[in-house]
C-alpha positions as a Markdown table, in Angstrom:
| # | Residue | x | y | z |
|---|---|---|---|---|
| 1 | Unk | 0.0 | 0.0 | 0.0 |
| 2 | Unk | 2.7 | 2.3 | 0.8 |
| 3 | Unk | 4.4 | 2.1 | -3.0 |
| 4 | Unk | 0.9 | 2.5 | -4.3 |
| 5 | Unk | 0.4 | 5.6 | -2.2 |
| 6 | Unk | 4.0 | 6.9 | -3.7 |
| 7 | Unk | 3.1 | 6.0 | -6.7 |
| 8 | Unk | -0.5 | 7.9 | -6.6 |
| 9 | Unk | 0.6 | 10.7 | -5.5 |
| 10 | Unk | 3.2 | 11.1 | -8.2 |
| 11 | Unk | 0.1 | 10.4 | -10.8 |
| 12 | Unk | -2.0 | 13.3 | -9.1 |
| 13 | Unk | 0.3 | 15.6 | -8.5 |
| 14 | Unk | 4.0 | 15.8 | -10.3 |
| 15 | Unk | 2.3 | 14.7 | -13.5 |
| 16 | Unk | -0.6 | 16.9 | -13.9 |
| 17 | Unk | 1.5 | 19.9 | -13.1 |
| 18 | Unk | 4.1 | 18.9 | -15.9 |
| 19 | Unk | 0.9 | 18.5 | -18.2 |
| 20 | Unk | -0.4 | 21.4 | -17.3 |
| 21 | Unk | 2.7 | 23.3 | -18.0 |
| 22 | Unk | 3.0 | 21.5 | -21.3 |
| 23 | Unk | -0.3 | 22.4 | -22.5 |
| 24 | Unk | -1.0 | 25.6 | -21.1 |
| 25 | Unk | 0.1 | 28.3 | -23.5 |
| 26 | Unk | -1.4 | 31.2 | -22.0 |
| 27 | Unk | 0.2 | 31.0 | -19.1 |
| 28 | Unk | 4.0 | 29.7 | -19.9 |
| 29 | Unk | 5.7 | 30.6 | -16.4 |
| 30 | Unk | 3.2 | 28.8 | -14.4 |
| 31 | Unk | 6.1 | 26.9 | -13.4 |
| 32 | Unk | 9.7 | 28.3 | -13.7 |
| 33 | Unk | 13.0 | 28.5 | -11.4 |
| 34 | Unk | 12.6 | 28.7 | -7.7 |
| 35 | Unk | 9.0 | 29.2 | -7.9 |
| 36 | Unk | 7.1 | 28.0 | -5.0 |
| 37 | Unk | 5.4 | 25.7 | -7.0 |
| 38 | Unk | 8.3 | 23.8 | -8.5 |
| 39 | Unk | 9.9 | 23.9 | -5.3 |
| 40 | Unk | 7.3 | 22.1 | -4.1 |
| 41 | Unk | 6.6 | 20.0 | -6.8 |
| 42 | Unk | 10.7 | 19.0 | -6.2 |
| 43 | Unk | 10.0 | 18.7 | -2.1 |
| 44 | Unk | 7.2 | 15.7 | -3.1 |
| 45 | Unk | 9.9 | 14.1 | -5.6 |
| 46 | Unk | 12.5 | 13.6 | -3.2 |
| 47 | Unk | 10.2 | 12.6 | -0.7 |
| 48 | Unk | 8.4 | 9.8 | -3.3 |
| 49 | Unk | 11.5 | 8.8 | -4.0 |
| 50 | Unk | 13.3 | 8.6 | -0.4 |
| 51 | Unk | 10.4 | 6.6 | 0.8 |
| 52 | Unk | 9.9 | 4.1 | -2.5 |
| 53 | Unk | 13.9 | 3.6 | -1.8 |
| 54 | Unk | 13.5 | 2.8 | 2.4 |
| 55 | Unk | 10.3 | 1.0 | 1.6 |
| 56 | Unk | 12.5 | -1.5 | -1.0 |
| 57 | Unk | 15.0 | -2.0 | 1.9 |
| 58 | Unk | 12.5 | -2.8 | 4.4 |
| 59 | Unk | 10.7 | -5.4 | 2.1 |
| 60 | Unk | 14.3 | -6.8 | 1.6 |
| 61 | Unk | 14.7 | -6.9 | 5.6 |
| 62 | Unk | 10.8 | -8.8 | 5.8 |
| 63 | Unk | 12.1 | -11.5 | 3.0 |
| 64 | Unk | 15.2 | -12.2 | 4.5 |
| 65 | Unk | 13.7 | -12.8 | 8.0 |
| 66 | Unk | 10.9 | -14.7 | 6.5 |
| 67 | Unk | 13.7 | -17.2 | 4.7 |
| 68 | Unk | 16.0 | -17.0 | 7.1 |
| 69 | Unk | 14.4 | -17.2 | 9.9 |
| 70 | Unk | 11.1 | -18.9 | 9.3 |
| 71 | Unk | 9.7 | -20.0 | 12.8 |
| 72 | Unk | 10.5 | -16.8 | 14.7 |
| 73 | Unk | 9.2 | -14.7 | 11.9 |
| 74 | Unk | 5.2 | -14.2 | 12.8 |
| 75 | Unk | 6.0 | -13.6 | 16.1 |
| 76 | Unk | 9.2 | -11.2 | 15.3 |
| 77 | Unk | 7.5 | -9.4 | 12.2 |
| 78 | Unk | 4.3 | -8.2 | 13.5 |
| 79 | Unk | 1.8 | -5.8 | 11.7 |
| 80 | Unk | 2.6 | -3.1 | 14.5 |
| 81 | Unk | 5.8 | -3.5 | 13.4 |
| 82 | Unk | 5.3 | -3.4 | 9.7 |
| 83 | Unk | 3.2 | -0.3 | 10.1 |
| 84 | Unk | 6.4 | 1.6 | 12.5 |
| 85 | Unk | 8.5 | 1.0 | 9.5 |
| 86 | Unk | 6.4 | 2.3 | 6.7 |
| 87 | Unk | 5.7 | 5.2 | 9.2 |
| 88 | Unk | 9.8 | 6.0 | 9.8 |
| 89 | Unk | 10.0 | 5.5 | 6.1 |
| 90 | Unk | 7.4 | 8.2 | 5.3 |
| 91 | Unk | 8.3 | 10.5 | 8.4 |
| 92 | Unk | 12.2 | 10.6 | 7.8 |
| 93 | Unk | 11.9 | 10.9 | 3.9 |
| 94 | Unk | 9.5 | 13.9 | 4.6 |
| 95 | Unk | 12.0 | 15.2 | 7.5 |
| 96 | Unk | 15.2 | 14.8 | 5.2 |
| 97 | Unk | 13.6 | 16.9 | 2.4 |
| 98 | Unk | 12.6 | 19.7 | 4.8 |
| 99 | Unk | 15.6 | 21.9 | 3.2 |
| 100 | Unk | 14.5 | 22.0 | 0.0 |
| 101 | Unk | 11.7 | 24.8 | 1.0 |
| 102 | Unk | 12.9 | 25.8 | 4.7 |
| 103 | Unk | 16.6 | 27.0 | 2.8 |
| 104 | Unk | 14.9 | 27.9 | -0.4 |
| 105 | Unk | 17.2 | 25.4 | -2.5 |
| 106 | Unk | 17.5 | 26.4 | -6.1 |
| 107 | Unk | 15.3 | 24.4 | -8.2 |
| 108 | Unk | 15.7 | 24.3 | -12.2 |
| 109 | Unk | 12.7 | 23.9 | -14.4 |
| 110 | Unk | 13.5 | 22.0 | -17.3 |
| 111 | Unk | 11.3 | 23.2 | -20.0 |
| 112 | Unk | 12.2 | 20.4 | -22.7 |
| 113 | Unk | 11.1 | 17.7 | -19.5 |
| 114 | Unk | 8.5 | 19.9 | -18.2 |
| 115 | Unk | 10.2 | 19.1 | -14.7 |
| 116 | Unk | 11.4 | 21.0 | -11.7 |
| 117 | Unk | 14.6 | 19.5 | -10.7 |
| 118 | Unk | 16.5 | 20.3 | -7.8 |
| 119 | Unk | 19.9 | 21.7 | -9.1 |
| 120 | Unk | 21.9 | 19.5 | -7.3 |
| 121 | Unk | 25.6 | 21.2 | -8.5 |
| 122 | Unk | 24.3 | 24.1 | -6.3 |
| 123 | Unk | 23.6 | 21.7 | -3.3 |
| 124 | Unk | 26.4 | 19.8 | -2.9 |
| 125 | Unk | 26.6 | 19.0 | 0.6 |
| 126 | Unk | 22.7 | 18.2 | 0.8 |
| 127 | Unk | 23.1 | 16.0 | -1.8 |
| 128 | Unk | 26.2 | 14.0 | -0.3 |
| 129 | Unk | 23.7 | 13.8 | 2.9 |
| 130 | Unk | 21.0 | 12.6 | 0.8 |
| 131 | Unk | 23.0 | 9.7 | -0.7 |
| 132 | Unk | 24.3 | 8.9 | 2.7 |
| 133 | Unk | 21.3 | 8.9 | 4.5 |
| 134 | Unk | 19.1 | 7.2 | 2.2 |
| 135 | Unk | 20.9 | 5.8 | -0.7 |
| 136 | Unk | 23.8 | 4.0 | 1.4 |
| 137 | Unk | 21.9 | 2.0 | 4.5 |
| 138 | Unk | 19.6 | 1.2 | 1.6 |
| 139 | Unk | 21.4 | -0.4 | -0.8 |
| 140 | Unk | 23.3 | -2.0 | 1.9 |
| 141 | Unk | 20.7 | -3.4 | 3.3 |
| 142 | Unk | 19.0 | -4.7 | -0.1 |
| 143 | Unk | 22.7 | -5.9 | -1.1 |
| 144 | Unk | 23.1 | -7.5 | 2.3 |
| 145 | Unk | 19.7 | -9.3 | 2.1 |
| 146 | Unk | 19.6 | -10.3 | -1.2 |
| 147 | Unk | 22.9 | -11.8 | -1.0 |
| 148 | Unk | 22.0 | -13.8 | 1.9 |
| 149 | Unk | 19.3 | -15.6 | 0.5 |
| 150 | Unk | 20.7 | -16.1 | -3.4 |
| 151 | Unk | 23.4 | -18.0 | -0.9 |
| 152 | Unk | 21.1 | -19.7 | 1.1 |
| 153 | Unk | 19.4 | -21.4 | -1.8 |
| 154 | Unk | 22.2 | -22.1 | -3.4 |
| 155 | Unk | 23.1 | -24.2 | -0.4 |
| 156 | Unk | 19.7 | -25.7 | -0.8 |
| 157 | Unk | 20.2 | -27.0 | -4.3 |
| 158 | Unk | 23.7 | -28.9 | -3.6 |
């Protein structure tokens, strides 16, 4: 459900906005650089994004415990517990993106896209914190998981 909610609110929101902006030829600067709006519209696609990528370790975490660890899994991996993770997924992906409208990061608009991107040249450092706080445990985790049971089976089948 959580993806799904991602997903939808990329499909009601990011998507009309660039269609809007596409087809709108009255009003060409209803989204442009560092307008509230795109700014915005860049806040939600970090956010979709950080949370689709904690969500994917978390479901790699579930798996592994439910292979590895089979009898100990219904009573370890609860849905109290499932929810707390989708909620620090969805709380700490909104939390981490809070700069991008408290400092007034600049966003681009990419007019050929129809996209507000953040301009992440200009943002170094909150980009390096990004990657580390979201990118790395994450793809460690889904490295670390997946590896573990590919192995597992593997020792199954000889």
């Amino acid at each position: 459900i959580s993806l799904s909610t991602a997903d939808l609110l990329c499909a009601l929101i990011i998507i009309p906005l660039s269609f809007y902006s596409a087809i709108a030829q009255q009003n060409r600067d209803f989204l442009h650089d560092d307008s509230l709006i795109c700014r915005c519209t860049a806040y939600l696609q970090i956010v979709l994004l950080s949370s689709t990528i904690y969500i994917f370790a978390w479901i790699g975490v579930d798996r592994y415990a439910a292979f590895m660890k089979p009898s100990r899994y219904e009573s370890e991996h609860t849905l109290t517990r499932c929810k707390c993770w989708i909620a620090f997924s969805w709380i700490t992906a909104i939390l981490i993106a809070c700069p991008i409208l408290i400092a007034k990061m600049e966003v681009n608009y990419y007019r050929d896209f129809e996209l507000c991107i953040l301009n992440w040249s200009s943002t170094m450092a909150y980009s390096v914190t990004l990657a580390v706080l979201v990118l790395l445990p994450s793809i460690c985790t889904i490295l670390f998981t997946s590896t573990s049971i590919i192995t597992a089976l593997q020792k199954t089948e000889e």
